[in-house]
Jmol script that loads the backbone (N, CA, C; Angstrom):
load data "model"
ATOM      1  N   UNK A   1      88.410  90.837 107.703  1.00  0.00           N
ATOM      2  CA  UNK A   1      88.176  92.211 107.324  1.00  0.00           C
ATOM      3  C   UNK A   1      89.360  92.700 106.503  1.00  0.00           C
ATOM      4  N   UNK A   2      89.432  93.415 105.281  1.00  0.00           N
ATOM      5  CA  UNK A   2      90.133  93.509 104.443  1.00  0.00           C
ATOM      6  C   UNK A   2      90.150  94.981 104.584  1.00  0.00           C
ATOM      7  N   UNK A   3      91.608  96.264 104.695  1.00  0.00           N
ATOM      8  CA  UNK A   3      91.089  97.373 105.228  1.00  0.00           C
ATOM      9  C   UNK A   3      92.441  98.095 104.807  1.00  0.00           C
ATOM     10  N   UNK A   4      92.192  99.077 103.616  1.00  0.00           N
ATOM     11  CA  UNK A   4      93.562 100.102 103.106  1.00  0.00           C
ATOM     12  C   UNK A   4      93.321 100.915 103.445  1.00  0.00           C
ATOM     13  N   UNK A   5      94.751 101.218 103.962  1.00  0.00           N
ATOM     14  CA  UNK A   5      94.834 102.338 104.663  1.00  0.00           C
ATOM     15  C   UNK A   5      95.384 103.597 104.035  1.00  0.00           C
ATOM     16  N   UNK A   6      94.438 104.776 103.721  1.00  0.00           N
ATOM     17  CA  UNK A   6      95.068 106.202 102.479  1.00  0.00           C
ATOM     18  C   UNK A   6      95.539 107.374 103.381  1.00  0.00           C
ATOM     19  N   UNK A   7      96.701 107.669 103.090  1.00  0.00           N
ATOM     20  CA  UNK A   7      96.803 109.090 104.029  1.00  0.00           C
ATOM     21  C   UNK A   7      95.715 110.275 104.124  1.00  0.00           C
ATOM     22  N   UNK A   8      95.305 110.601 104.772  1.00  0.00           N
ATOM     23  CA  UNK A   8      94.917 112.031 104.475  1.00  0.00           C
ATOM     24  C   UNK A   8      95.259 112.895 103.371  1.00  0.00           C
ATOM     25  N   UNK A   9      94.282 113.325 103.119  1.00  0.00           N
ATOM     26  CA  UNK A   9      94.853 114.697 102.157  1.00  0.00           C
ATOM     27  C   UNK A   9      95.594 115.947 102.358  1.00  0.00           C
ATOM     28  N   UNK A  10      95.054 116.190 104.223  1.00  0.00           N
ATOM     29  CA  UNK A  10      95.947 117.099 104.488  1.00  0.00           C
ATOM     30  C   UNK A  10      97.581 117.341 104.318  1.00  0.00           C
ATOM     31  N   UNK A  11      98.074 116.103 103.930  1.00  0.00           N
ATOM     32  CA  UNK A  11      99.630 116.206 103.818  1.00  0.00           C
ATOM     33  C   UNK A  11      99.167 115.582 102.082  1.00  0.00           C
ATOM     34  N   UNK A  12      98.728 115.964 101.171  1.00  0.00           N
ATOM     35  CA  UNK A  12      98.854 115.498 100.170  1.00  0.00           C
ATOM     36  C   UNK A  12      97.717 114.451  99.596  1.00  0.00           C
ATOM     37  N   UNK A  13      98.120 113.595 100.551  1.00  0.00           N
ATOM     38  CA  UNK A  13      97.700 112.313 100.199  1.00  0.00           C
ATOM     39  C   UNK A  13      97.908 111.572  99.304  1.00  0.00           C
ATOM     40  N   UNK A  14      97.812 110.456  99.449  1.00  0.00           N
ATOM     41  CA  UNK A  14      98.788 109.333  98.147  1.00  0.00           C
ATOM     42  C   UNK A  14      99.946 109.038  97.763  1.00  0.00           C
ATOM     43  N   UNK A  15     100.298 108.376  97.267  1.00  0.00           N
ATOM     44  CA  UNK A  15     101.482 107.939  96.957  1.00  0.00           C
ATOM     45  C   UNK A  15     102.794 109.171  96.475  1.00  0.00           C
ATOM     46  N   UNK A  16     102.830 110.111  97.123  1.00  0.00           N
ATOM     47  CA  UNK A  16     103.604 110.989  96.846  1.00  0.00           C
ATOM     48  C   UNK A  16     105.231 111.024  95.553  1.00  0.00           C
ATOM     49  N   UNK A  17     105.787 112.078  94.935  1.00  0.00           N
ATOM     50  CA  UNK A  17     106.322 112.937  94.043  1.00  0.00           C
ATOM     51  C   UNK A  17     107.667 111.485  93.540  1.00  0.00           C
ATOM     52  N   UNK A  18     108.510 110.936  94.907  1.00  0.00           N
ATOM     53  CA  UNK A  18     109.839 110.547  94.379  1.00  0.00           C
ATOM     54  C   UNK A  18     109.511 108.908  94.575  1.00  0.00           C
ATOM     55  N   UNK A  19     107.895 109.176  94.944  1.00  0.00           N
ATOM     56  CA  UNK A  19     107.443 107.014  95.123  1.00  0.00           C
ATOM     57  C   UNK A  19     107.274 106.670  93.825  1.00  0.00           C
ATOM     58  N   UNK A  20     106.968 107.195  92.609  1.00  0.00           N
ATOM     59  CA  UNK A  20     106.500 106.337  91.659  1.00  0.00           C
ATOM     60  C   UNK A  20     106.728 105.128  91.453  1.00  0.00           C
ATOM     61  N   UNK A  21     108.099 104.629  91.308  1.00  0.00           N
ATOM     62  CA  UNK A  21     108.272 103.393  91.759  1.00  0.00           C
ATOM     63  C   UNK A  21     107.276 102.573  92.645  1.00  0.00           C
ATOM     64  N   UNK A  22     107.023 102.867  93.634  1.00  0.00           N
ATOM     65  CA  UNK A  22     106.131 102.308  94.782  1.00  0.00           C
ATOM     66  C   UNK A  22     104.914 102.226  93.836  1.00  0.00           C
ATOM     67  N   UNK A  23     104.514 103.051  94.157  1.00  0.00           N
ATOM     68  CA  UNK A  23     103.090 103.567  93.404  1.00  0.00           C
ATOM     69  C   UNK A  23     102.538 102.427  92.287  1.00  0.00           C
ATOM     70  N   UNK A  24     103.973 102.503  91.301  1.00  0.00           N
ATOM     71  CA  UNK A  24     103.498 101.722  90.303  1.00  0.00           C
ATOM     72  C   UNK A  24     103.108 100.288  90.432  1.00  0.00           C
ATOM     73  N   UNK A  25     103.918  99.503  91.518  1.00  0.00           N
ATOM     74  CA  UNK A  25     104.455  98.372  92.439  1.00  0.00           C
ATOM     75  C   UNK A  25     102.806  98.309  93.109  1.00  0.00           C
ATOM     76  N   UNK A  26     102.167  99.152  93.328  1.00  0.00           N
ATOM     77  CA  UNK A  26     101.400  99.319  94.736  1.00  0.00           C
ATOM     78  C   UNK A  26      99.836  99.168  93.615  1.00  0.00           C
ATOM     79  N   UNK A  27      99.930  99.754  92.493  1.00  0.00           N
ATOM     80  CA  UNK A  27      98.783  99.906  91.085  1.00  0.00           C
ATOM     81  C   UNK A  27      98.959  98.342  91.098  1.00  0.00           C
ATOM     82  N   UNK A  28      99.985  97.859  90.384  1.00  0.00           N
ATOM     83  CA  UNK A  28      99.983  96.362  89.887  1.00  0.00           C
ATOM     84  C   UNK A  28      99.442  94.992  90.982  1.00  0.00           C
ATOM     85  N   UNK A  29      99.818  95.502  92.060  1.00  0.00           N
ATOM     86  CA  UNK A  29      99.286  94.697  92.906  1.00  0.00           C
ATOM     87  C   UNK A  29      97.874  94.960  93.470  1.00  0.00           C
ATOM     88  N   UNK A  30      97.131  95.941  93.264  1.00  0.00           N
ATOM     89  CA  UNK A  30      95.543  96.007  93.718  1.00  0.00           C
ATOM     90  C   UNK A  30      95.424  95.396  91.989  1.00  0.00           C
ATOM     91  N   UNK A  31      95.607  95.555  91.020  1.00  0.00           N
ATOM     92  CA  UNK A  31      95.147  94.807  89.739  1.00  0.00           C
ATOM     93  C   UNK A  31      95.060  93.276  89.521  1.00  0.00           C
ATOM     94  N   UNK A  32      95.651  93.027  90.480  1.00  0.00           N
ATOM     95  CA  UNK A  32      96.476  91.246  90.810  1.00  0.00           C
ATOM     96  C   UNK A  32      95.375  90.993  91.587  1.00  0.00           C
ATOM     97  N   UNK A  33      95.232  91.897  92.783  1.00  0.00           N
ATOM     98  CA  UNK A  33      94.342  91.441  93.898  1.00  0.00           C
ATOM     99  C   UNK A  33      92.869  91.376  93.405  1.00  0.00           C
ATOM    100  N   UNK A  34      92.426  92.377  92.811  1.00  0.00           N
ATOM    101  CA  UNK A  34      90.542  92.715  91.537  1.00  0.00           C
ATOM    102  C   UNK A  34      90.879  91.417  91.013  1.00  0.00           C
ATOM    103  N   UNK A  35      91.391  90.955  90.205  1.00  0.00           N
ATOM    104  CA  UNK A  35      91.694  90.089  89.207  1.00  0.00           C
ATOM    105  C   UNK A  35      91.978  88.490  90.293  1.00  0.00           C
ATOM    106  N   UNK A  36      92.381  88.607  91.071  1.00  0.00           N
ATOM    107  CA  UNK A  36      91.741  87.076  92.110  1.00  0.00           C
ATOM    108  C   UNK A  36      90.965  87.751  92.802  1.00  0.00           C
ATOM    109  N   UNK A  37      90.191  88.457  92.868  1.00  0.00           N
ATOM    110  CA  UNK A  37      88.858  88.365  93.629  1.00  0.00           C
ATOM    111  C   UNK A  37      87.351  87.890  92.695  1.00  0.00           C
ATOM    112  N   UNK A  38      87.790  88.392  91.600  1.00  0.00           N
ATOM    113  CA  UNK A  38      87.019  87.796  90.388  1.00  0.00           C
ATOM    114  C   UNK A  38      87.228  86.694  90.149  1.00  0.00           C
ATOM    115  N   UNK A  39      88.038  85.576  90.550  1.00  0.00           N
ATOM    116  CA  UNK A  39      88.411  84.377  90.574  1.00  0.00           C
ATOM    117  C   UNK A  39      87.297  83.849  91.783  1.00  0.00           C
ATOM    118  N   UNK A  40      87.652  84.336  92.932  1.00  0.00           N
ATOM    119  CA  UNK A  40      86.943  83.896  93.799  1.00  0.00           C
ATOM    120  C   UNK A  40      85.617  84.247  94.143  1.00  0.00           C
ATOM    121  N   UNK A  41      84.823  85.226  93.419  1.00  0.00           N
ATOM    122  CA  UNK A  41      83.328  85.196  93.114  1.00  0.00           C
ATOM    123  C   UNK A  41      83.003  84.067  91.740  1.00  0.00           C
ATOM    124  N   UNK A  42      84.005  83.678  91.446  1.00  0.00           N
ATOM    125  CA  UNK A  42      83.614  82.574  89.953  1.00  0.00           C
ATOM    126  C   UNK A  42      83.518  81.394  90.413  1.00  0.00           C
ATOM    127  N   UNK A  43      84.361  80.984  92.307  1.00  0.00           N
ATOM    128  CA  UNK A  43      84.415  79.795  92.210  1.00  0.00           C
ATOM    129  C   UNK A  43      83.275  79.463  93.490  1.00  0.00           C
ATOM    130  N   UNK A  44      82.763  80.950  93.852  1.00  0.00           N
ATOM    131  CA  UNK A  44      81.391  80.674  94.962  1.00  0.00           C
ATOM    132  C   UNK A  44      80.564  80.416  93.414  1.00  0.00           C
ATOM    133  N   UNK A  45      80.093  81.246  92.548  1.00  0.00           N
ATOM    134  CA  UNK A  45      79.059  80.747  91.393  1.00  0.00           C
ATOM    135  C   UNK A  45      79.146  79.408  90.900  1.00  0.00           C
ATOM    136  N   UNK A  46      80.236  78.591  90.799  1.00  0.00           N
ATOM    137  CA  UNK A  46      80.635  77.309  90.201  1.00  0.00           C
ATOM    138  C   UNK A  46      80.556  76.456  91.810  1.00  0.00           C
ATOM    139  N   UNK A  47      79.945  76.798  92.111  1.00  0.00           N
ATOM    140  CA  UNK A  47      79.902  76.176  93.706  1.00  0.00           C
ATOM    141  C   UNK A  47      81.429  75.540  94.215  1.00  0.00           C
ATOM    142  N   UNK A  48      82.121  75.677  94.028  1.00  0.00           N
ATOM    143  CA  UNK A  48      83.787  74.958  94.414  1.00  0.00           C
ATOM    144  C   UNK A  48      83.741  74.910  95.392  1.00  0.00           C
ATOM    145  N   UNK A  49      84.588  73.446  96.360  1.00  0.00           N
ATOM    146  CA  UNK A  49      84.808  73.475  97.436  1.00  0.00           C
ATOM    147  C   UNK A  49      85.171  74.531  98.289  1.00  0.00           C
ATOM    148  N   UNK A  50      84.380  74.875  99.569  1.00  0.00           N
ATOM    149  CA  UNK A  50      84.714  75.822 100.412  1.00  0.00           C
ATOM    150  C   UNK A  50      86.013  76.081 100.850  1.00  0.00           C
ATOM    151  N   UNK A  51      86.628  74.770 101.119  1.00  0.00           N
ATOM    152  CA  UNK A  51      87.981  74.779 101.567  1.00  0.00           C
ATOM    153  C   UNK A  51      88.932  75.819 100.830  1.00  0.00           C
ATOM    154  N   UNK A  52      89.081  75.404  99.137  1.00  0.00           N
ATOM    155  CA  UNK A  52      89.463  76.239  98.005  1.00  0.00           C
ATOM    156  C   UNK A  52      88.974  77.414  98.008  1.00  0.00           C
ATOM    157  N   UNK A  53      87.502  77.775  98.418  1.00  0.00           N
ATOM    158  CA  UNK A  53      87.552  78.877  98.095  1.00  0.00           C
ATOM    159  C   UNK A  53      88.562  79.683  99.277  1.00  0.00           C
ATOM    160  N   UNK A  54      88.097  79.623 100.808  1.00  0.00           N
ATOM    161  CA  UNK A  54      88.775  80.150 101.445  1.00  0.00           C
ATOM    162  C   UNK A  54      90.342  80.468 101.560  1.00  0.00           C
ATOM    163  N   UNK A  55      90.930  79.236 101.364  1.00  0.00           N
ATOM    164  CA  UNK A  55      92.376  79.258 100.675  1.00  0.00           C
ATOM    165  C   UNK A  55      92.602  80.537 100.203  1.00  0.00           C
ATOM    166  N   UNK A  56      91.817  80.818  99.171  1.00  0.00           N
ATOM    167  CA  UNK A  56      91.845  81.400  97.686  1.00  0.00           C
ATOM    168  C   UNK A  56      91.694  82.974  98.635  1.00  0.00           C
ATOM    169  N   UNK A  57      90.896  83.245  99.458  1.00  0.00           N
ATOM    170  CA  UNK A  57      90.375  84.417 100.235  1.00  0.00           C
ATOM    171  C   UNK A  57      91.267  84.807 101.091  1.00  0.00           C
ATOM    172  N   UNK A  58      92.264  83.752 101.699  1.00  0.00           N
ATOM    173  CA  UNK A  58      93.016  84.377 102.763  1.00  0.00           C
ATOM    174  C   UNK A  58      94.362  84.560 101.880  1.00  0.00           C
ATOM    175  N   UNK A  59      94.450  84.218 100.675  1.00  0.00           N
ATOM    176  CA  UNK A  59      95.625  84.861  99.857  1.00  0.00           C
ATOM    177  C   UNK A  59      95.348  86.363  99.354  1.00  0.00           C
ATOM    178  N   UNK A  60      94.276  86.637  99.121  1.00  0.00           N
ATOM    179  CA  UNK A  60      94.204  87.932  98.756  1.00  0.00           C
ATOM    180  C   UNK A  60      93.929  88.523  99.999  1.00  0.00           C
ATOM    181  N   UNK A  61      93.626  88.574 101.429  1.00  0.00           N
ATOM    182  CA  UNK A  61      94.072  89.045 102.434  1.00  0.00           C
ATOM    183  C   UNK A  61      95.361  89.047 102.366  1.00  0.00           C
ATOM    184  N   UNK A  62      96.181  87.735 102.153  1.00  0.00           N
ATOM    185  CA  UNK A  62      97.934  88.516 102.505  1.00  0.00           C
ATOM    186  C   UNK A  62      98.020  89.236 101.597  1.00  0.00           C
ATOM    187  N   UNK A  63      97.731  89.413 100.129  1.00  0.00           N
ATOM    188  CA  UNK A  63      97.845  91.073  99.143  1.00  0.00           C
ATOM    189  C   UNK A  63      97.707  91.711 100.184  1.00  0.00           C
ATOM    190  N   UNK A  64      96.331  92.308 100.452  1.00  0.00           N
ATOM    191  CA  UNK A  64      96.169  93.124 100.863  1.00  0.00           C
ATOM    192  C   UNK A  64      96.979  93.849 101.970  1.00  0.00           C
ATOM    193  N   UNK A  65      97.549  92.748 102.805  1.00  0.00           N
ATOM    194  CA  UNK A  65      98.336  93.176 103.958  1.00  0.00           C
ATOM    195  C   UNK A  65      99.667  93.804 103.298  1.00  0.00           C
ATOM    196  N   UNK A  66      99.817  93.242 102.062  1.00  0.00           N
ATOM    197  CA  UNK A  66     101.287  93.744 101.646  1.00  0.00           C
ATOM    198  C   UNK A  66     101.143  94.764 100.948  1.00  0.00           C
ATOM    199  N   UNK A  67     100.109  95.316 100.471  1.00  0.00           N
ATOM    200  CA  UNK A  67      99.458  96.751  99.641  1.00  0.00           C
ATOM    201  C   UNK A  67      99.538  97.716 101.306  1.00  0.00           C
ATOM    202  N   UNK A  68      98.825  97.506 102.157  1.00  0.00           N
ATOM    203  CA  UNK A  68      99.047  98.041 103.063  1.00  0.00           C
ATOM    204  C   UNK A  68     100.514  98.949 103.793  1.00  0.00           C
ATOM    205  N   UNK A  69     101.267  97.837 103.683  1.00  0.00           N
ATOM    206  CA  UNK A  69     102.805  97.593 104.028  1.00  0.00           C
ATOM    207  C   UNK A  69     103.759  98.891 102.918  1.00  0.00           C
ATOM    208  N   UNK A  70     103.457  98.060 101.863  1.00  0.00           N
ATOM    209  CA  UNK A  70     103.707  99.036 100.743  1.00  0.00           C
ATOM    210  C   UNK A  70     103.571 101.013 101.214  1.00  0.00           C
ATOM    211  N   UNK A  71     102.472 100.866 100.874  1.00  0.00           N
ATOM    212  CA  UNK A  71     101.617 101.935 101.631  1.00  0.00           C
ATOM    213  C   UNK A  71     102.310 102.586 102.221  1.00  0.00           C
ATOM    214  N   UNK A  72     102.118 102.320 103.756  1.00  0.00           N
ATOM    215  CA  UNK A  72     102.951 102.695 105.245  1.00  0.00           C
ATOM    216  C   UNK A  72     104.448 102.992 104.780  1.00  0.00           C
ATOM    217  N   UNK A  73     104.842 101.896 104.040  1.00  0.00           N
ATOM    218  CA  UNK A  73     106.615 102.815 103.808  1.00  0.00           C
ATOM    219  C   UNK A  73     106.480 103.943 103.179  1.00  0.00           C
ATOM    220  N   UNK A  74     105.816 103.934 102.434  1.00  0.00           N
ATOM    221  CA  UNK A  74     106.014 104.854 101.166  1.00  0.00           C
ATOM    222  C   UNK A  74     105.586 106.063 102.389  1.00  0.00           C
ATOM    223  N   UNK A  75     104.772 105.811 103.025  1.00  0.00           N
ATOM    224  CA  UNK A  75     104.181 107.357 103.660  1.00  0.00           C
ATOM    225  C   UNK A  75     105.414 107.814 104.660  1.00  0.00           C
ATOM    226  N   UNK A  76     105.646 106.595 105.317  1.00  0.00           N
ATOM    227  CA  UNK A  76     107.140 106.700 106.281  1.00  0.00           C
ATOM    228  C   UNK A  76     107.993 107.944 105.839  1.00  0.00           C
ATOM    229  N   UNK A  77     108.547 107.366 104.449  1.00  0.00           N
ATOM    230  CA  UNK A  77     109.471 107.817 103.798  1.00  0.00           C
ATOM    231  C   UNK A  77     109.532 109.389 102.926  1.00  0.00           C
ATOM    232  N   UNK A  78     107.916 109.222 103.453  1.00  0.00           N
ATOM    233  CA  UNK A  78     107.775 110.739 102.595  1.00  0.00           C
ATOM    234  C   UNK A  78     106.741 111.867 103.142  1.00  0.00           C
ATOM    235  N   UNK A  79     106.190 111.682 103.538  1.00  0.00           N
ATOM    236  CA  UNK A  79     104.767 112.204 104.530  1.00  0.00           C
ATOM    237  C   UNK A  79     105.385 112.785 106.099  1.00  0.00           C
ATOM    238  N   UNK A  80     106.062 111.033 106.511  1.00  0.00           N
ATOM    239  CA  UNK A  80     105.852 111.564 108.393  1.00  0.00           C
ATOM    240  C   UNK A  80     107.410 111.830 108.551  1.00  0.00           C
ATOM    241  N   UNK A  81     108.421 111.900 107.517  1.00  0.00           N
ATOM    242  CA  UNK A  81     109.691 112.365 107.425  1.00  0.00           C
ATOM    243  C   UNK A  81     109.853 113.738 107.163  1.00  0.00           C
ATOM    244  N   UNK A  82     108.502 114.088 106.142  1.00  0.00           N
ATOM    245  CA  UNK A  82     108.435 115.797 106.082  1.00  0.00           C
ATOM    246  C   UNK A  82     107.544 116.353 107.266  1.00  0.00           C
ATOM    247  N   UNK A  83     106.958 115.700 108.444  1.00  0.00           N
ATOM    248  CA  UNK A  83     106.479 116.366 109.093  1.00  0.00           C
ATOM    249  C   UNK A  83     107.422 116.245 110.179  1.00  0.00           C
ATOM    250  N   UNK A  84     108.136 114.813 110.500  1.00  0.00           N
ATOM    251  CA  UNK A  84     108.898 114.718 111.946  1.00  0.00           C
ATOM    252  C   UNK A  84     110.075 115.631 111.588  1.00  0.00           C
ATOM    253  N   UNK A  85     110.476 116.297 110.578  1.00  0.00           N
ATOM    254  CA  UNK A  85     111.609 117.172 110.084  1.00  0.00           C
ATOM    255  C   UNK A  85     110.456 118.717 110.834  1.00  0.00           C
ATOM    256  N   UNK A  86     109.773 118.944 110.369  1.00  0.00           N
ATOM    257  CA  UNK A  86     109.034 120.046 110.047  1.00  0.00           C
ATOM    258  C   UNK A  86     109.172 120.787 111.738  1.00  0.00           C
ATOM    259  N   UNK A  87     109.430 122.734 111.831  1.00  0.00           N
ATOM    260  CA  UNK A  87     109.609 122.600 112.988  1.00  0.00           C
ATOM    261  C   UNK A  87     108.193 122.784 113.766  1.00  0.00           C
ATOM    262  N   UNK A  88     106.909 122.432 113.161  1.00  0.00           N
ATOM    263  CA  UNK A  88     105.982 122.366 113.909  1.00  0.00           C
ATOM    264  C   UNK A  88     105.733 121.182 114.312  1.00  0.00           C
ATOM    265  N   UNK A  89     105.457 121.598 116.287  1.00  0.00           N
ATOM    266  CA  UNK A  89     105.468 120.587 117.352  1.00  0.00           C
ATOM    267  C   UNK A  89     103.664 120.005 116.575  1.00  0.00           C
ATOM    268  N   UNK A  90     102.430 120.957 116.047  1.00  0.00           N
ATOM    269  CA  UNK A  90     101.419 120.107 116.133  1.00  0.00           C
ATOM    270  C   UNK A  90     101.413 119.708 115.245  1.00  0.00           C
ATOM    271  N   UNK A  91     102.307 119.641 113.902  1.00  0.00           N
ATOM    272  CA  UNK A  91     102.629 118.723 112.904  1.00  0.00           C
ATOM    273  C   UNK A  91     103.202 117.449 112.997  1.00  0.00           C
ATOM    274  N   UNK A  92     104.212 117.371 113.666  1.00  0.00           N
ATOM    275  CA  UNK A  92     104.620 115.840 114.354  1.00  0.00           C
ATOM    276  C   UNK A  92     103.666 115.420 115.303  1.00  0.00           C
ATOM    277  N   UNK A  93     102.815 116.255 116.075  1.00  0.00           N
ATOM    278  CA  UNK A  93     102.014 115.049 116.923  1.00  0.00           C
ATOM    279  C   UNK A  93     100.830 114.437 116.146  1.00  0.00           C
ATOM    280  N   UNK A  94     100.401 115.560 115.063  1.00  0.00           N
ATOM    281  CA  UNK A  94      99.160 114.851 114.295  1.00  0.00           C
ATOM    282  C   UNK A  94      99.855 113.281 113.768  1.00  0.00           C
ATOM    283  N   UNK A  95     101.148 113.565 113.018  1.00  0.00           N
ATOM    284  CA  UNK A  95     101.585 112.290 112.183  1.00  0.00           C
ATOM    285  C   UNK A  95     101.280 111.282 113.171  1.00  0.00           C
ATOM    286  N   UNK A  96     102.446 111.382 114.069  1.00  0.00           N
ATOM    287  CA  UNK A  96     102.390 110.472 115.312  1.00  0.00           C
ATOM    288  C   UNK A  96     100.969 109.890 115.604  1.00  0.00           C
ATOM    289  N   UNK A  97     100.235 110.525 116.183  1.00  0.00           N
ATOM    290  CA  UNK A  97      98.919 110.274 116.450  1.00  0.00           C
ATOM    291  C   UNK A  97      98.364 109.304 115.263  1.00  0.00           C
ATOM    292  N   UNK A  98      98.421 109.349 114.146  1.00  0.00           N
ATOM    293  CA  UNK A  98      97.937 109.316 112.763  1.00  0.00           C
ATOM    294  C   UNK A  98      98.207 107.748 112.699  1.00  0.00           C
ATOM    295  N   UNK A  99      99.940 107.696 112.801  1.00  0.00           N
ATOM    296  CA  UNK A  99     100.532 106.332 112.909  1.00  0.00           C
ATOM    297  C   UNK A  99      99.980 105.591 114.208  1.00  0.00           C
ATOM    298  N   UNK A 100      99.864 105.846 115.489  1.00  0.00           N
ATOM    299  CA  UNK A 100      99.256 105.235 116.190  1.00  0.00           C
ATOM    300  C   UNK A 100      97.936 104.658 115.991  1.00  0.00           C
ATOM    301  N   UNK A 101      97.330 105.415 115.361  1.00  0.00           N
ATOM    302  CA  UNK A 101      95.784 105.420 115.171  1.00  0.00           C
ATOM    303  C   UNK A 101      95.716 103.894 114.297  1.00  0.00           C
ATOM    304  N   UNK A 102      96.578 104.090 113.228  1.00  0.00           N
ATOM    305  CA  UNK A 102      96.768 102.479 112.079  1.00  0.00           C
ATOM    306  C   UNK A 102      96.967 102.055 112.659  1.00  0.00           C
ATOM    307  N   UNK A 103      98.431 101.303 113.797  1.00  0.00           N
ATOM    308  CA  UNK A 103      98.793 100.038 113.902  1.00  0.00           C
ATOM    309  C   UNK A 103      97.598  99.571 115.373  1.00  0.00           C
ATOM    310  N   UNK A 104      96.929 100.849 115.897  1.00  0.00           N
ATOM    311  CA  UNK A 104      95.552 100.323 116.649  1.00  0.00           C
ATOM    312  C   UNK A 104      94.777  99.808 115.921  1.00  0.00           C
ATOM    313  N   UNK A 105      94.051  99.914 114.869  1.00  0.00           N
ATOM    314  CA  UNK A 105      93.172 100.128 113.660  1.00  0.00           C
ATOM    315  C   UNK A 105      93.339  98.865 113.446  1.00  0.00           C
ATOM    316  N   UNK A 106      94.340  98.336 113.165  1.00  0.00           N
ATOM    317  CA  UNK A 106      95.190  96.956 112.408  1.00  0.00           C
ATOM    318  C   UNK A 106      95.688  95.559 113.571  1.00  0.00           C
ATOM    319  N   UNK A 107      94.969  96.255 114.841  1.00  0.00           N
ATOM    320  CA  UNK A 107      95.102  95.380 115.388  1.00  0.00           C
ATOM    321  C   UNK A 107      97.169  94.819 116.568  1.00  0.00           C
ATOM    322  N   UNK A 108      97.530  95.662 115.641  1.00  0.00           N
ATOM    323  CA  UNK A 108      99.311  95.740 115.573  1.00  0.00           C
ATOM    324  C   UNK A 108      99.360  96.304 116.877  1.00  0.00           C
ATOM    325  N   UNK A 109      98.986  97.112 117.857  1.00  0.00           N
ATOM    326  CA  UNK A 109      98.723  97.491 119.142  1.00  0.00           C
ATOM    327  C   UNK A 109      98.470  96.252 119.987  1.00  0.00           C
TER     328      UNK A 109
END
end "model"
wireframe off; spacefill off
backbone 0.3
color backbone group
């Protein structure tokens, strides 16, 4: 199961103001990842060994895990830092909650 994870909008959402860096890092690599997945619908049509293809499938799962990763810092660093700062108590428990909710989600629990 292949599964990105987007902040809410309520705090914005997305790759927020001082990530561009990230962002851009985070664009190039879902373009990498489209671009071998189109590889690997070419090599189920060309019938290619299964073995290869799968290979080929659980590499763009680790993308994905690292688009993910990506992700999660960037929000760390900018999202649940302006809310665990923030002096509302139901603003830090949503984040909190929020972050719990992913690394359940992901299995990381």
């Amino acid at each position: 199961m292949i599964m990105i994870i987007i902040p809410p909008p309520t705090m914005g959402g997305g790759i927020r103001g001082g990530n561009m860096k990230d962002k851009d890092k985070i664009i190039k690599r879902l373009k990498s990842i489209e671009g071998h997945i189109r590889g690997i619908q070419r090599m189920i049509e060309e019938d290619k060994y299964c073995i290869d293809v799968i290979k080929q499938a659980l590499a763009v799962k680790s993308a994905v895990d690292k688009v993910n990763a990506l992700i999660l810092e960037s929000h760390l660093k900018s999202c649940v830092t302006t809310a665990i700062r923030s002096s509302k108590l139901v603003e830090r428990e949503r984040v909190i909650a929020e972050l719990l909710d992913v690394f359940e989600t992901s299995g990381k629990i």
